[in-house]
KEMI-743879 format. One record per residue: residue in three letters; x, y, z of N, C-alpha, C in turn; residue number from 1. Coordinates in steps of 0.05 Angstrom, whole numbers, plus 5000, padded with zeros to 4 digits. Example, Ala and Ser with C-alpha at 12.3 -4.5 7.8 and 13.67 -1.06 7.14 Angstrom:
KEMI-743879
<rec rest="ALA" n_x="5264" n_y="4886" n_z="5156" ca_x="5246" ca_y="4910" ca_z="5156" c_x="5264" c_y="4934" c_z="5156" nr="1"/>
<rec rest="SER" n_x="5257" n_y="4955" n_z="5142" ca_x="5273" ca_y="4979" ca_z="5143" c_x="5258" c_y="5001" c_z="5157" nr="2"/>
***
This chain:
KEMI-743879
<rec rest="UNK" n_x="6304" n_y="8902" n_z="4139" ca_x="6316" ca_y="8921" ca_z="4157" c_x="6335" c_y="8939" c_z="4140" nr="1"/>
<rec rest="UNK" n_x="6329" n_y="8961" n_z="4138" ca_x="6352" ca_y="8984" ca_z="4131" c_x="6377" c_y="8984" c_z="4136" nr="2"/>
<rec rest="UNK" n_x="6399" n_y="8988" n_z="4129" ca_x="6423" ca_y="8988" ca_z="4132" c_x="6446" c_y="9007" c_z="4124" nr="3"/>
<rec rest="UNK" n_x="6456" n_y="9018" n_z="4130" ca_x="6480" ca_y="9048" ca_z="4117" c_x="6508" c_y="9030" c_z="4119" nr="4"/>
<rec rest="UNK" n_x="6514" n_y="9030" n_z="4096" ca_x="6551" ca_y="9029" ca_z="4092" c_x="6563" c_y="9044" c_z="4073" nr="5"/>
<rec rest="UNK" n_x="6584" n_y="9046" n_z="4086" ca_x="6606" ca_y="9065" ca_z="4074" c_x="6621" c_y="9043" c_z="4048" nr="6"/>
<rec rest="UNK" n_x="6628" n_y="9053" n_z="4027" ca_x="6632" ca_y="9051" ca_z="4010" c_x="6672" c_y="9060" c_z="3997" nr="7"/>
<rec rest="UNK" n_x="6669" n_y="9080" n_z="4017" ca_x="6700" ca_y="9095" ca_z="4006" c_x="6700" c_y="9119" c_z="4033" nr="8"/>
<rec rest="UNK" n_x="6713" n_y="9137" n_z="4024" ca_x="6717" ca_y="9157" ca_z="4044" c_x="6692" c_y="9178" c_z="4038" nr="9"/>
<rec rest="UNK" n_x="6684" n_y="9184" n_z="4016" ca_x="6661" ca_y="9200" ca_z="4005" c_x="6631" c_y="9191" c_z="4005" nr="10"/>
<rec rest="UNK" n_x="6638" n_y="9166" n_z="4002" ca_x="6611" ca_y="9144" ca_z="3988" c_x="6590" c_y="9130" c_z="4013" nr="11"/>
<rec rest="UNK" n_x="6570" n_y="9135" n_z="4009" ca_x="6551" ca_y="9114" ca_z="4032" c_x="6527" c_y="9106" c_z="4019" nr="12"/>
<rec rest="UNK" n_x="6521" n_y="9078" n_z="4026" ca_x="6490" ca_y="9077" ca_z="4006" c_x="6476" c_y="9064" c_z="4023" nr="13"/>
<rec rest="UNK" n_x="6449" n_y="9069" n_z="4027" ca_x="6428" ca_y="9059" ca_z="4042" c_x="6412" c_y="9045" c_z="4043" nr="14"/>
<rec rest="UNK" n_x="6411" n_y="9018" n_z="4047" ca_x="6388" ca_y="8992" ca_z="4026" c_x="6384" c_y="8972" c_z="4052" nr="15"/>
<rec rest="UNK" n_x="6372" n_y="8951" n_z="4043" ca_x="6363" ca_y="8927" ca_z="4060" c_x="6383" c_y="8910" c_z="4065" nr="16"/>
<rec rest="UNK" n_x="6381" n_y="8899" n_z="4087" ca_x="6411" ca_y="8884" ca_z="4097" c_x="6406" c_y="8866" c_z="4083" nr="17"/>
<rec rest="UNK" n_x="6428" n_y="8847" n_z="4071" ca_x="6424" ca_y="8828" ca_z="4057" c_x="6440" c_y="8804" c_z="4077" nr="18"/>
<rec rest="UNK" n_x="6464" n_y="8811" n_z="4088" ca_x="6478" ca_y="8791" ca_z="4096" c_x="6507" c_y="8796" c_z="4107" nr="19"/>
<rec rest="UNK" n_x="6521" n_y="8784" n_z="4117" ca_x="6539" ca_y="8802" ca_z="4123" c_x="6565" c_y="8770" c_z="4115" nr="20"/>
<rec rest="UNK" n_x="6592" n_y="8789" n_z="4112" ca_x="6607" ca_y="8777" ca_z="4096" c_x="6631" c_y="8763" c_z="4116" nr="21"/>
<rec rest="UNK" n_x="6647" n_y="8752" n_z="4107" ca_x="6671" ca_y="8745" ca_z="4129" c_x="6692" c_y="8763" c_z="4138" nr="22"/>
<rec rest="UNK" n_x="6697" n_y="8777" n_z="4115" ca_x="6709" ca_y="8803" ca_z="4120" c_x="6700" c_y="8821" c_z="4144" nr="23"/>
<rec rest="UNK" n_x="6680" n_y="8818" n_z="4153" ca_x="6672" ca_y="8832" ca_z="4177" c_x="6642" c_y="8856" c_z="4155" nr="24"/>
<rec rest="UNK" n_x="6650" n_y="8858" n_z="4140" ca_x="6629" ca_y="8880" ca_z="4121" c_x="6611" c_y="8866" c_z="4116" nr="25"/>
<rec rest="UNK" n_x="6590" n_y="8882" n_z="4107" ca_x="6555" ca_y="8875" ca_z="4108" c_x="6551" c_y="8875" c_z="4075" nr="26"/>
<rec rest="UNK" n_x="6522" n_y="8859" n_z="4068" ca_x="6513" ca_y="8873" ca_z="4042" c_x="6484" c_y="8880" c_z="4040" nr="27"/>
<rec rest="UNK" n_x="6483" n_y="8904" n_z="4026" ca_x="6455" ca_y="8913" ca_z="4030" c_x="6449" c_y="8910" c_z="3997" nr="28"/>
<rec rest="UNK" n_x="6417" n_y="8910" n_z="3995" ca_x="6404" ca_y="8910" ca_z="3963" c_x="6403" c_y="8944" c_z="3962" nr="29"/>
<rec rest="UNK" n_x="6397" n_y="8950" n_z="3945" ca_x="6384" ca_y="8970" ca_z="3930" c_x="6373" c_y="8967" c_z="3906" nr="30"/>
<rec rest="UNK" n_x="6353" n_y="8968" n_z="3899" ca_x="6338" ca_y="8950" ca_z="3878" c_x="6339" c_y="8922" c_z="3861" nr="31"/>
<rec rest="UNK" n_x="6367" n_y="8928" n_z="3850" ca_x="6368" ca_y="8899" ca_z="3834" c_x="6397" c_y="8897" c_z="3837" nr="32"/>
<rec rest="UNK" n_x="6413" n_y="8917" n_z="3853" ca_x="6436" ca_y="8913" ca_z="3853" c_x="6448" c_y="8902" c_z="3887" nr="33"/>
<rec rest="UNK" n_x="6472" n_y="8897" n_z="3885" ca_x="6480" ca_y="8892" ca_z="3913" c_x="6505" c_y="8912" c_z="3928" nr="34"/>
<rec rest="UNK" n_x="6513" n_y="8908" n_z="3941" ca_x="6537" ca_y="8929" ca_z="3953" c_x="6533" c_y="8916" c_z="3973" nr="35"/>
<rec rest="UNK" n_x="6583" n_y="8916" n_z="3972" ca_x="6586" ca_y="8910" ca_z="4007" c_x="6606" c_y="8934" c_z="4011" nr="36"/>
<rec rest="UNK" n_x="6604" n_y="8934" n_z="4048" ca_x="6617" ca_y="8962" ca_z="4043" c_x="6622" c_y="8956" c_z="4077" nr="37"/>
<rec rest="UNK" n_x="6627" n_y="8979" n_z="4095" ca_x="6631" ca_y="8972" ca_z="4122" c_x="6612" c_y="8986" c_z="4131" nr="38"/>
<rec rest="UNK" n_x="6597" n_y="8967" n_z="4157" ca_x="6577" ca_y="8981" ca_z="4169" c_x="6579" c_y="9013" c_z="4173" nr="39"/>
<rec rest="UNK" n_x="6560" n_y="9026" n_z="4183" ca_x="6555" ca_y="9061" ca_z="4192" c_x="6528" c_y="9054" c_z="4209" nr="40"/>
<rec rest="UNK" n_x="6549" n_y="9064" n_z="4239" ca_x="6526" ca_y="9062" ca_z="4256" c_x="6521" c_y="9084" c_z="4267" nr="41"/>
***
């Protein structure tokens, strides 16, 4: 499943949900890398 999070005030990246964290933020893949960031719905 696709997923969008924000990153910063400028920044958003678009990848596969990976999991979501305790912090309340998500992590998505993008190829070989990972990113957590706050949902964008």
């Amino acid at each position: 499943m696709m997923r969008s999070i924000s990153l910063g005030k400028y920044i958003s990246v678009q990848g596969l949900f990976v999991g979501e964290a305790n912090s309340g933020k998500i992590i998505v893949r993008v190829g070989d890398k990972t990113f957590e960031g706050k949902p964008i719905s």
